[in-house]
C-alpha positions as semicolon CSV with decimal commas, in nm:
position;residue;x (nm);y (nm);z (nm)
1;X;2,070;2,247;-3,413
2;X;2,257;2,210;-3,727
3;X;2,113;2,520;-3,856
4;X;2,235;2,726;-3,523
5;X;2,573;2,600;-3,625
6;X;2,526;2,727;-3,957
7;X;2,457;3,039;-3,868
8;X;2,748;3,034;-3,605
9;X;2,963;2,946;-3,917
10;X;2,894;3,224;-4,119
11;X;2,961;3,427;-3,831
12;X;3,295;3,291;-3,738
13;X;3,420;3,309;-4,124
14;X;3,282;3,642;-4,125
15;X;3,509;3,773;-3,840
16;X;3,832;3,550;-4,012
17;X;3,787;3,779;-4,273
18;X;3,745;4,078;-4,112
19;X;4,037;3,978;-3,963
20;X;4,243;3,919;-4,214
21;X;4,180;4,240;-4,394
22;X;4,247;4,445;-4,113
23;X;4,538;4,297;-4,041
24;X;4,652;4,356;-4,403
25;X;4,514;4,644;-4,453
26;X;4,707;4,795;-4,164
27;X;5,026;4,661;-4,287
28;X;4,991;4,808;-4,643
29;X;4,949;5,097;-4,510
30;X;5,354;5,050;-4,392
31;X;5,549;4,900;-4,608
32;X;5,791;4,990;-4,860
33;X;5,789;4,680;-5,110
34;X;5,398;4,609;-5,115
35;X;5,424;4,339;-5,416
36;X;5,709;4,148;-5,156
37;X;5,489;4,210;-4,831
38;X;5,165;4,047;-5,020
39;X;5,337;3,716;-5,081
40;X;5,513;3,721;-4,738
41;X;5,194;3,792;-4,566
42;X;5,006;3,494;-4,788
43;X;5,279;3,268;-4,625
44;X;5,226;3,262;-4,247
45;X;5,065;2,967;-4,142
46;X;4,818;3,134;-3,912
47;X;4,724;3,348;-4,249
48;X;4,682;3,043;-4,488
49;X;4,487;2,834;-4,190
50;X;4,273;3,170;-4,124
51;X;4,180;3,193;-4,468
52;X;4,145;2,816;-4,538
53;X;3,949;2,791;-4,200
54;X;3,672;3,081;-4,372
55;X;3,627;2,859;-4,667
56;X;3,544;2,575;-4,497
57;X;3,334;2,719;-4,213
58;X;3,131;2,900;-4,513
59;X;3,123;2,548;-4,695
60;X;3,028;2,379;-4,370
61;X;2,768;2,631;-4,334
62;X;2,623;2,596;-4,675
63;X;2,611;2,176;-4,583
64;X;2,452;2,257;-4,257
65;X;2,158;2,427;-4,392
66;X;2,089;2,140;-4,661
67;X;2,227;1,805;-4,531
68;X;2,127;1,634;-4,209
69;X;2,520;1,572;-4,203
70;X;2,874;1,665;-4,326
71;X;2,999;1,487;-4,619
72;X;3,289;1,239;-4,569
73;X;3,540;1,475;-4,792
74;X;3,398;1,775;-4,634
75;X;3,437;1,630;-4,248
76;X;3,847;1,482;-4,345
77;X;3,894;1,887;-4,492
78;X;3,741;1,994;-4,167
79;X;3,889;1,752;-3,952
80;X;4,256;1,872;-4,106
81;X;4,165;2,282;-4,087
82;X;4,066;2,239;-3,735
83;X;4,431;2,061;-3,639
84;X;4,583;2,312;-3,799
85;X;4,409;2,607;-3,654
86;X;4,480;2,416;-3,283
87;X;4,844;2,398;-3,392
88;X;4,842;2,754;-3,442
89;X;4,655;2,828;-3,057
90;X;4,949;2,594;-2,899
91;X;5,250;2,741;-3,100
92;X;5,160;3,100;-3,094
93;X;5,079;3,148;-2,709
94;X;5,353;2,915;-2,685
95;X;5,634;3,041;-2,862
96;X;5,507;3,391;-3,072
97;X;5,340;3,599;-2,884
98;X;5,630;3,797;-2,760
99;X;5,763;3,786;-3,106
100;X;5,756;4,067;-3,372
101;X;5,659;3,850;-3,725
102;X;5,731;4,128;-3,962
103;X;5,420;4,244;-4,007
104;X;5,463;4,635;-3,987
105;X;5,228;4,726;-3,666
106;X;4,976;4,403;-3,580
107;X;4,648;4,507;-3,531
108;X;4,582;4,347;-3,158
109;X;4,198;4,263;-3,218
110;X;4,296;4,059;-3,546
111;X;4,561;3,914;-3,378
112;X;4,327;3,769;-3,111
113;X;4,084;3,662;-3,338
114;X;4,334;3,461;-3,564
115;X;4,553;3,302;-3,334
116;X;4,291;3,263;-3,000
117;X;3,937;3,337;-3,120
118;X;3,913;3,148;-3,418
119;X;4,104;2,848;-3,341
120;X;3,881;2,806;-3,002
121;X;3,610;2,813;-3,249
122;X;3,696;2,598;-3,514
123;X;3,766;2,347;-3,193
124;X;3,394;2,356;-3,018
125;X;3,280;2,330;-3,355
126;X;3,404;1,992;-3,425
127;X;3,302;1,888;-3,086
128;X;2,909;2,012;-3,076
129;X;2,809;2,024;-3,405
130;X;2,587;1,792;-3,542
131;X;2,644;1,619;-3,807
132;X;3,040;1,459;-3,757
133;X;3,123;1,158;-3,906
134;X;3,408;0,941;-3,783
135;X;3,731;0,945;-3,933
136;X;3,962;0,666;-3,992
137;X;4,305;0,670;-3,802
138;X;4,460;0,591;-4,121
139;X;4,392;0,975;-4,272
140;X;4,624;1,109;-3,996
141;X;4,893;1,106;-4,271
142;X;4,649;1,299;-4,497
143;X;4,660;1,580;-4,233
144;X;5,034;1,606;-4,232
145;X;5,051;1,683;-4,635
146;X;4,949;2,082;-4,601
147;X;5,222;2,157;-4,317
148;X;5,462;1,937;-4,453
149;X;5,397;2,139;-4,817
150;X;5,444;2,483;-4,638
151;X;5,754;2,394;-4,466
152;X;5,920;2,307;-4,794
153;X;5,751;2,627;-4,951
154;X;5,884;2,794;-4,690
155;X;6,263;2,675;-4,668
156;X;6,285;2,708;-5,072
157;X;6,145;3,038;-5,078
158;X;6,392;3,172;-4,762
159;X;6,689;3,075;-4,957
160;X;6,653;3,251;-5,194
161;X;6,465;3,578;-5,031
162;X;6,610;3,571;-4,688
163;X;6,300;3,611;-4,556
164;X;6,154;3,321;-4,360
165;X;5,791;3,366;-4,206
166;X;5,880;3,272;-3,818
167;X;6,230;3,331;-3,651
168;X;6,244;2,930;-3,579
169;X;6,239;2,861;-3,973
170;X;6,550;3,114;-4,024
171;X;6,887;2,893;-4,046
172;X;7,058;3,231;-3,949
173;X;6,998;3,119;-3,604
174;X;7,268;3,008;-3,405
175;X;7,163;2,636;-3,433
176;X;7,122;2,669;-3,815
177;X;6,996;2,440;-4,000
178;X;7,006;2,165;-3,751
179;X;6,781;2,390;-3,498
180;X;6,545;2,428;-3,746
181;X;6,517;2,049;-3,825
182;X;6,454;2,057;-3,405
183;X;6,185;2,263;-3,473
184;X;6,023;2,109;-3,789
185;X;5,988;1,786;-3,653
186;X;5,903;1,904;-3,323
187;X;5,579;2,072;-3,430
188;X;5,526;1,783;-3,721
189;X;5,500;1,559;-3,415
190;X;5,260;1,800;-3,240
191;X;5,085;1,840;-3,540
192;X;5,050;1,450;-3,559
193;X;4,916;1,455;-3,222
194;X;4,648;1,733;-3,212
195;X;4,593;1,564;-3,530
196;X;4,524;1,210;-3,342
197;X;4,323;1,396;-3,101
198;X;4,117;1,587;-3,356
199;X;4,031;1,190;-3,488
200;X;3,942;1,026;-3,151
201;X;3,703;1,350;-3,081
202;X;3,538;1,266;-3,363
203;X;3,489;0,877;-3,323
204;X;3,330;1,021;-2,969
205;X;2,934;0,988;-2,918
206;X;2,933;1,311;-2,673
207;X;2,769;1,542;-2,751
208;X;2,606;1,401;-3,070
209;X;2,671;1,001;-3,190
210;X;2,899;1,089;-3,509
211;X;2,804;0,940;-3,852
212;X;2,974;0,634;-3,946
213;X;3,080;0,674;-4,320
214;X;2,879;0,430;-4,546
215;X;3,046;0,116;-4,630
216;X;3,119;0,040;-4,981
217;X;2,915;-0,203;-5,060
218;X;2,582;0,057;-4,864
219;X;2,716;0,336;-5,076
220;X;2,725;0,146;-5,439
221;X;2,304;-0,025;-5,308
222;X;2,230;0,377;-5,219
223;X;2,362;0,461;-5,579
224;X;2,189;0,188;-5,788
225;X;1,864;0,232;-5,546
């Protein structure tokens, strides 16, 4: 089993990247300032979780084929990509799918994959794979560092472009600044919840009993043995 879901790992990083090129390729194509469009492209969240999300699905399948179960670094990294690739399901169908990000012409079948396909994915991964090991509550904070890093990324970098990655970031909005604080800690607090959920899903014993991580004292007796 944990070999089928190394194989469905390659596949599912294989058509992220696919993806992701075509999406990029497409919008090369188009634009006038091509050294300003790479870096703005490199800054959507659903890009950076995308390409993150390959990594560790090509990771997780390289751990899946020679270890009977994810290491405890590997499943927190994991257990963070997949909140964040959830995150971008909710708020996309939610709030951007009617919404023109600057991207020249999006390429509909990458744009499924990215913000529908792969997220799914990434989600039914963590739930029937093999090989899960529980994750303390206490790393929910850890899972909050990434988005709270990009947000500040992305606020520096817009004052001084003008260009801000989604219309909700943009202080230009009526609200200004204060509607974007509305916004910022309304998806940090979502993000803190899928988050939650993505840690009680893995202290779950359906479909597989997750791995308890070794306690200290096991792991320094497992070193010395």
């Amino acid at each position: 089993m944990r070999r089928l879901f190394g194989v469905l790992r390659v596949l599912a990083a294989a058509a992220i990247i696919v993806a992701v090129a075509g999406q990029f390729a497409q919008s090369w194509s188009m634009v006038p300032d091509q050294a300003f469009f790479l870096v703005n492209f490199f800054s959507f969240f659903t890009i950076l979780s995308n390409a993150v999300s390959s990594i560790v699905l090509l990771v997780g399948a390289w751990i899946a084929f020679t270890r009977p179960a994810d290491t405890v670094m590997f499943n927190l990294v994991r257990a963070c990509v997949v909140t964040y690739m959830a995150t971008t399901f909710v708020v996309y169908n939610l709030l951007l799918r009617e919404i023109s990000l600057d991207q020249a012409t999006t390429v509909p079948w990458s744009n499924e994959i990215l913000h529908v396909w792969a997220p799914l994915y990434l989600v039914l991964d963590w739930v029937l794979a093999p090989g899960r090991r529980y994750v303390e509550w206490r790393r929910i904070w850890t899972i909050a560092i990434f988005p709270l890093a990009w947000v500040a990324y992305s606020m520096i970098r817009g004052a001084v472009t003008g260009w801000y990655p989604y219309p909700f970031l943009n202080p230009a909005q009526e609200a200004g600044y204060g509607g974007v604080a509305v916004y910022v800690i309304a998806i940090a607090s979502f993000i803190l919840l899928v988050g939650a959920g993505i840690i009680a899903l893995s202290r779950t014993p359906w479909p597989h009993e997750p791995v308890e991580p070794a306690r200290p004292s096991e792991a320094a007796e497992h070193a010395s043995a």
